[in-house]
C-alpha positions as CSV (number, residue, x, y, z in Angstrom):
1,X,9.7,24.1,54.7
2,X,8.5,27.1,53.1
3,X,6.9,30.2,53.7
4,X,5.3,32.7,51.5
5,X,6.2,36.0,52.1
6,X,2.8,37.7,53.5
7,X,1.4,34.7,53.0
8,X,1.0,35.4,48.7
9,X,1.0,32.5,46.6
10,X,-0.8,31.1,43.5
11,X,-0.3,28.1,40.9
12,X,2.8,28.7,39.9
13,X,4.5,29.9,43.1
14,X,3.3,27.1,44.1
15,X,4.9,24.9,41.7
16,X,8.5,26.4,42.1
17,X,8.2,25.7,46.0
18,X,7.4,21.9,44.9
19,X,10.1,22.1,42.3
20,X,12.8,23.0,44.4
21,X,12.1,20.7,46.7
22,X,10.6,21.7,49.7
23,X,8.6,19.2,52.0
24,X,5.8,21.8,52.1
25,X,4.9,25.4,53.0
26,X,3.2,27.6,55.5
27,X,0.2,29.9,54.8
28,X,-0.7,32.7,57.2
29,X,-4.4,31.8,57.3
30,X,-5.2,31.4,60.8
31,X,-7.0,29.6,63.5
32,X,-6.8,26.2,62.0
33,X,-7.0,23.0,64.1
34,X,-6.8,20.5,61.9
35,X,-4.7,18.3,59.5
36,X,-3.9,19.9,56.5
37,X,-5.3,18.9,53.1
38,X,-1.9,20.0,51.0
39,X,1.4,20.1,52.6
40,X,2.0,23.2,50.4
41,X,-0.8,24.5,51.9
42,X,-0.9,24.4,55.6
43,X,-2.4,26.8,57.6
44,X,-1.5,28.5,60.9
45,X,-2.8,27.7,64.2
46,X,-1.9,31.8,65.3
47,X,0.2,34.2,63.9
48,X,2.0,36.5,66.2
49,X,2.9,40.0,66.2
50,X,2.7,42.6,68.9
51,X,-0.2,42.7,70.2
52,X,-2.3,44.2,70.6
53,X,-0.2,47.3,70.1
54,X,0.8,46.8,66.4
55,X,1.7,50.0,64.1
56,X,4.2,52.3,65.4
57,X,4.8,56.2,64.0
58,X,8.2,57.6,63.3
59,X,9.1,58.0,67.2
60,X,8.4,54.2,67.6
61,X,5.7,55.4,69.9
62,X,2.4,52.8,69.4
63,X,-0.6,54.5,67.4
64,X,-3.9,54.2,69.6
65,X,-5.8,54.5,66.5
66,X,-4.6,51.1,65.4
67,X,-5.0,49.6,69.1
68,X,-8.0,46.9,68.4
69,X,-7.0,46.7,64.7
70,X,-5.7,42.8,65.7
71,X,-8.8,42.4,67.7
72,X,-10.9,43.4,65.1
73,X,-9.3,41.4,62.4
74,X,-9.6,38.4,64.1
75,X,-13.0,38.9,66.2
76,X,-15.0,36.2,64.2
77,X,-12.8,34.5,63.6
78,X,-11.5,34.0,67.8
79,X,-15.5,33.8,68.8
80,X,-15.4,30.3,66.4
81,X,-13.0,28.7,68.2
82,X,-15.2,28.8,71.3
83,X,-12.5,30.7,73.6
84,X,-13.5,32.8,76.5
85,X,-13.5,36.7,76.2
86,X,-10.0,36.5,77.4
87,X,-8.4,35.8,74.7
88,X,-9.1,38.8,73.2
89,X,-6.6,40.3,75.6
90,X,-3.4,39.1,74.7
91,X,-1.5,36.7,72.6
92,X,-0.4,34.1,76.1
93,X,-3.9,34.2,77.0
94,X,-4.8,33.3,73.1
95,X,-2.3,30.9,72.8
């Protein structure tokens, strides 16, 4: 399997994945339930990263500003799925 790095890809990346040989590759398009249409196209169910504590500054400290950037992101996105409010709290109670 493949994965393209941050999730970048077109036609022709595409096509050197296939022509190398992989079995198929990983997007980083998220909250997706179902059976995938391309094996060189699947999506991810979630994508994990801190959370939701993400960016750090130069002291490794976490930046508040950047607290409910995750959150934010992915808002709509959660809501669809049809998950309770607490899932917007951490990635076990997502998951």
């Amino acid at each position: 399997m493949f994965f393209y790095p941050r999730g970048e890809y077109n036609k022709q990346v595409k096509e050197i994945v296939i022509e190398n040989d992989f079995l198929g590759e990983r997007t980083v398009k998220e909250f997706n339930f179902g059976k995938p249409n391309d094996p060189f196209e699947i999506e991810t169910t979630l994508h994990i990263f801190p959370f939701p504590f993400r960016k750090k500054d130069a002291n490794h400290c976490h930046l508040t500003r950047f607290l409910f950037q995750p959150v934010q992101r992915k808002f709509f996105r959660i809501l669809k799925t049809g998950l309770s409010r607490d899932s917007f709290i951490s990635w076990p109670n997502l998951a």
